[in-house]
Structures are given as C-alpha cells and as structure tokens.
C-alpha positions, 0 to 999 in steps of 0.5 A: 781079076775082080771079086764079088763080095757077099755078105753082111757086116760084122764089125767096123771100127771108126769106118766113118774116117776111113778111106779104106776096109780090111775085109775078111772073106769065107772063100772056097777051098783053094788047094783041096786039103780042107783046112780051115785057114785055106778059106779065109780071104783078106780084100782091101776094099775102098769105102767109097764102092 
C-alpha cells in the first residue's frame, strides 16, 4: 500500500532538524457515515522524499 500526498504546506515547527513530519491529511470518507473525524488521516512522512 502507498499514498499520494497533495497539497501544500500549512504549518512546520523546527522541520529543518527533523528526520520525520507527522502530516495530517483530508481523506475520503472511509465507513460512509459523513463524519468530520472520519476524514482525517494522520502519515508519518520522512523529510528526506
């Protein structure tokens, strides 16, 4: 399995120093109920791709 992640950049806190990025991603809607919270995906993403 892979992602594709698009977007832009919203916030970095000392990303310079980092190895990784905790990103939070709009995703579709996994179970079909229409929450909000089902739409949120959290990737932890290397800095170096």
């Amino acid at each position: 399995d892979e992602w594709v992640i698009n977007g832009r950049k919203w916030f970095t806190s000392n990303g310079l120093h980092a190895s990784w990025a905790l990103v939070m991603c709009r995703t579709e809607d996994t179970d079909g109920d229409g929450g909000d919270n089902d739409k949120m995906t959290q990737i932890i993403v290397p800095t170096d791709t």
